[in-house]
BADRENNU-36428 format. One record per residue (C-alpha): residue number from 0; residue in one letter; y, z, x. Coordinates in Angstrom, 2 decimals. Layout:
<sites>
+-------+------+---------+---------+---------+
| marfi | tike |       Y |       Z |       X |
+-------+------+---------+---------+---------+
|   NUM |    A |       Y |       Z |       X |
...
+-------+------+---------+---------+---------+
</sites>
This chain:
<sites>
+-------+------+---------+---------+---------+
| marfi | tike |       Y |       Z |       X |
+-------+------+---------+---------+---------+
|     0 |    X |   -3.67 |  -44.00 |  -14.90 |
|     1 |    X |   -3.23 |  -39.93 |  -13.99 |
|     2 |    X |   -4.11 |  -39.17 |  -10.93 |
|     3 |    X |   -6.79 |  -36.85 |  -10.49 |
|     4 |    X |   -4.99 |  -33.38 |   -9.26 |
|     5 |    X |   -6.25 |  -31.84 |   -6.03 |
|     6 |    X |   -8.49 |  -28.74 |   -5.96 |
|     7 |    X |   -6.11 |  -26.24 |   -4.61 |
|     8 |    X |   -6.95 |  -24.49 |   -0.93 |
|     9 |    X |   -7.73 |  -20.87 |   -1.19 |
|    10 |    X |   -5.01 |  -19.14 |    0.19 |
|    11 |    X |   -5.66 |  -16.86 |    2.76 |
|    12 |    X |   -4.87 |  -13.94 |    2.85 |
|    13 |    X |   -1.74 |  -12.78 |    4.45 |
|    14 |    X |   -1.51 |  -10.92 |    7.72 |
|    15 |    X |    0.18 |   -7.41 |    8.17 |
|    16 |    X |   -0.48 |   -4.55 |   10.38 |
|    17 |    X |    0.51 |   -0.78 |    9.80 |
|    18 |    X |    2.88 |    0.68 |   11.78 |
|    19 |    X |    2.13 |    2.49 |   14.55 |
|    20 |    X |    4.53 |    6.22 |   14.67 |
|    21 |    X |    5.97 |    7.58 |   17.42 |
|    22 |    X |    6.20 |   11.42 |   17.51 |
|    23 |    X |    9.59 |   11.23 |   16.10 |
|    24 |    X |    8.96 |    9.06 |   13.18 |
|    25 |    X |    5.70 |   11.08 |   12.74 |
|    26 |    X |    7.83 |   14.12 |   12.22 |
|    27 |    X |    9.95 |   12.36 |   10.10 |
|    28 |    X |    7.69 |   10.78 |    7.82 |
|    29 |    X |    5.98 |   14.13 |    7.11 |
|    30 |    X |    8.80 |   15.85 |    6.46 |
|    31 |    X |   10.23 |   12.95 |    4.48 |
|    32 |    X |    7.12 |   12.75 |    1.99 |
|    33 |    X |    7.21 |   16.83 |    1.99 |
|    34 |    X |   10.49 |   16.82 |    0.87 |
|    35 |    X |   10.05 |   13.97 |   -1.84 |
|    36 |    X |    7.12 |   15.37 |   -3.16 |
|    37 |    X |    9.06 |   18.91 |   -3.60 |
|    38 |    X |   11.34 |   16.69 |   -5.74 |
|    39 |    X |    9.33 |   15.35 |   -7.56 |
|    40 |    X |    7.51 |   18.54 |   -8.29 |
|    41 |    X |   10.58 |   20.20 |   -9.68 |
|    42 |    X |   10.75 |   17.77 |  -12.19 |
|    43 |    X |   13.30 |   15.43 |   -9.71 |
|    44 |    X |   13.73 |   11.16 |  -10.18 |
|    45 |    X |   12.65 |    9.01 |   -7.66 |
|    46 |    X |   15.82 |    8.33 |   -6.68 |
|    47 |    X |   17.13 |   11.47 |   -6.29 |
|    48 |    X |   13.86 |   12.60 |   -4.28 |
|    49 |    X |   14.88 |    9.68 |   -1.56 |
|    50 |    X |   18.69 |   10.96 |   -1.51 |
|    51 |    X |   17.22 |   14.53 |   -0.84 |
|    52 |    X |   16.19 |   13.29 |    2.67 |
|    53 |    X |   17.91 |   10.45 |    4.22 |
|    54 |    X |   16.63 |    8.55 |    7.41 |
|    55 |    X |   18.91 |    7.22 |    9.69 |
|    56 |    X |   16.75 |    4.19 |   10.54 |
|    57 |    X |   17.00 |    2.04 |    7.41 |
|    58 |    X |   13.33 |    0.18 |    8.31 |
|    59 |    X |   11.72 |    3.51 |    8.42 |
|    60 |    X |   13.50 |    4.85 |    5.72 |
|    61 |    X |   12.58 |    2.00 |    3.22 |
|    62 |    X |    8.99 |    2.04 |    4.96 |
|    63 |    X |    8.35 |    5.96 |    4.07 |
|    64 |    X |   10.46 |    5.25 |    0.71 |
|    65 |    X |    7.68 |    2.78 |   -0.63 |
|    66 |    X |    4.51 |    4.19 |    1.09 |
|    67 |    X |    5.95 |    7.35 |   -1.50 |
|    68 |    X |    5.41 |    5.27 |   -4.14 |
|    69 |    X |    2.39 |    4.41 |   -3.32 |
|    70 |    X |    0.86 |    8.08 |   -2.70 |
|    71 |    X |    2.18 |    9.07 |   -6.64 |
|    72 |    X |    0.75 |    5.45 |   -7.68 |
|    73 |    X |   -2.54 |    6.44 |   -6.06 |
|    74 |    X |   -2.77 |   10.40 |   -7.24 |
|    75 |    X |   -1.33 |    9.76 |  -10.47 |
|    76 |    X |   -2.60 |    6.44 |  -11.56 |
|    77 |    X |   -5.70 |    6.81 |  -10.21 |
|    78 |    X |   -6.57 |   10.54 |   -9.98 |
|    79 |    X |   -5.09 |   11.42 |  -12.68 |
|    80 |    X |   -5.50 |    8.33 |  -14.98 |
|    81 |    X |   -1.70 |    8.21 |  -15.79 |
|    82 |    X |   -0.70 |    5.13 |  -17.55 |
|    83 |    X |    2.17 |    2.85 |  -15.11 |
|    84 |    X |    4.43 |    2.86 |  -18.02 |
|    85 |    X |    4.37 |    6.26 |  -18.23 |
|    86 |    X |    4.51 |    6.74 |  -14.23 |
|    87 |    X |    7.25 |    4.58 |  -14.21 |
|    88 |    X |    8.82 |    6.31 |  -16.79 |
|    89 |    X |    9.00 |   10.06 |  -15.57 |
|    90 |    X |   10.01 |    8.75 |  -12.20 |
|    91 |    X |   13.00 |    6.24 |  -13.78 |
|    92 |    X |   11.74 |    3.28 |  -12.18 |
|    93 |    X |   11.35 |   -0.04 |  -13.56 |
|    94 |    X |    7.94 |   -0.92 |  -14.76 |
|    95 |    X |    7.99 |   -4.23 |  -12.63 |
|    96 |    X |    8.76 |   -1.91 |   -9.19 |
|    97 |    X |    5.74 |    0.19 |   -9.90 |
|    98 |    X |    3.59 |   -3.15 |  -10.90 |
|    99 |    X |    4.51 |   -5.04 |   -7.89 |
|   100 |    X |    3.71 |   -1.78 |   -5.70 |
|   101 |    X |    0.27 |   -1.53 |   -7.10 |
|   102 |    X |   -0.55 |   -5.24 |   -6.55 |
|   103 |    X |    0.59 |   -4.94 |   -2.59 |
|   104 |    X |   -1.37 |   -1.50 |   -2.38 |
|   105 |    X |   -4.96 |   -4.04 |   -3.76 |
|   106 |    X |   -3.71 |   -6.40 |   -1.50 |
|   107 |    X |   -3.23 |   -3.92 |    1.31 |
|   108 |    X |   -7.21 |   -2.68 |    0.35 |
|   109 |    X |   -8.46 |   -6.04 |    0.53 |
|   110 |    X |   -7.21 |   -6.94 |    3.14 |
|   111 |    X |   -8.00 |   -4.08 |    5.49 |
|   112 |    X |  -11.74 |   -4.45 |    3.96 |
|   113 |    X |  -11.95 |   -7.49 |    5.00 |
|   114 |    X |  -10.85 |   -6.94 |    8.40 |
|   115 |    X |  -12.98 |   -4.17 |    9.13 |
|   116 |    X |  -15.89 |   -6.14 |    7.97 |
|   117 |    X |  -15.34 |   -8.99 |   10.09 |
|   118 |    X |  -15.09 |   -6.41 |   12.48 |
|   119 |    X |  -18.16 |   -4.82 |   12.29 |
|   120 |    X |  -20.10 |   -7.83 |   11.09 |
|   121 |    X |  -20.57 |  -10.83 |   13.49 |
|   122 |    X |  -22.88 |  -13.84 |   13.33 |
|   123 |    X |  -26.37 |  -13.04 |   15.43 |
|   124 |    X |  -27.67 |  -15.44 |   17.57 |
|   125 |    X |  -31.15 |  -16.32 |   17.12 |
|   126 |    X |  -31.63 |  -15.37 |   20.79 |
|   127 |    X |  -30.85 |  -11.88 |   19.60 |
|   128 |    X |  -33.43 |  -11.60 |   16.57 |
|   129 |    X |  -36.46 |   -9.79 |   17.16 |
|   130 |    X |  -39.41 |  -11.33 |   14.88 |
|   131 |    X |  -42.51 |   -9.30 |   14.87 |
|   132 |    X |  -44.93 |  -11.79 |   13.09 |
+-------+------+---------+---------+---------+
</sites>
């Protein structure tokens, strides 16, 4: 006899928190993405866009390098209804790369819904209802 297989948990979902910027890394980052998207702009591959402005502090650098990604994912792909393939295709990126980075940008959006929801939403005691009938 099989045994009967066991309704799976739903997952929940996982915790991250953006990063707060100093002043330095502030500086940085905007002059990082300002330089990328000048890149880019001239007709530039990803790749060579990152090389144009290097960042001594690898976590930084690879933290600017994919939120990047996701800024043309979100103006392009959204905005501008650009397909992924061809996204991925102009910037010489792997398809997968530019998939995986639009799943963790839903994720991302879900996730910070949900946490401003349970943030602003709270369970009301019945103490604090006000019935006027």
């Amino acid at each position: 006899m099989k045994k009967k297989a066991k309704p799976k948990k739903k997952e929940d979902m996982p915790e991250f928190a953006f990063k707060e910027f100093t002043d330095e890394e502030s500086r940085i980052y905007d002059e990082a993405v300002s330089k990328f998207r000048e890149m880019i702009d001239a007709g530039r591959k990803l790749k060579e866009a990152y090389a144009a402005y290097p960042i001594a502090d690898s976590g930084l650098q690879s933290l600017v390098q994919a939120d990047f990604l996701k800024i043309l994912i979100a103006e392009r792909h959204f905005a501008k209804h650009e397909t992924l393939e061809s996204l991925a295709a102009s910037l010489d990126i792997p398809l997968d790369l530019v998939k995986n980075t639009l799943a963790r940008m839903l994720q991302e959006v879900g996730i910070t819904a949900a946490n401003q929801y349970e943030q602003q939403v709270r369970e009301v005691h019945r103490d604090e209802v006000q019935m006027n009938d």
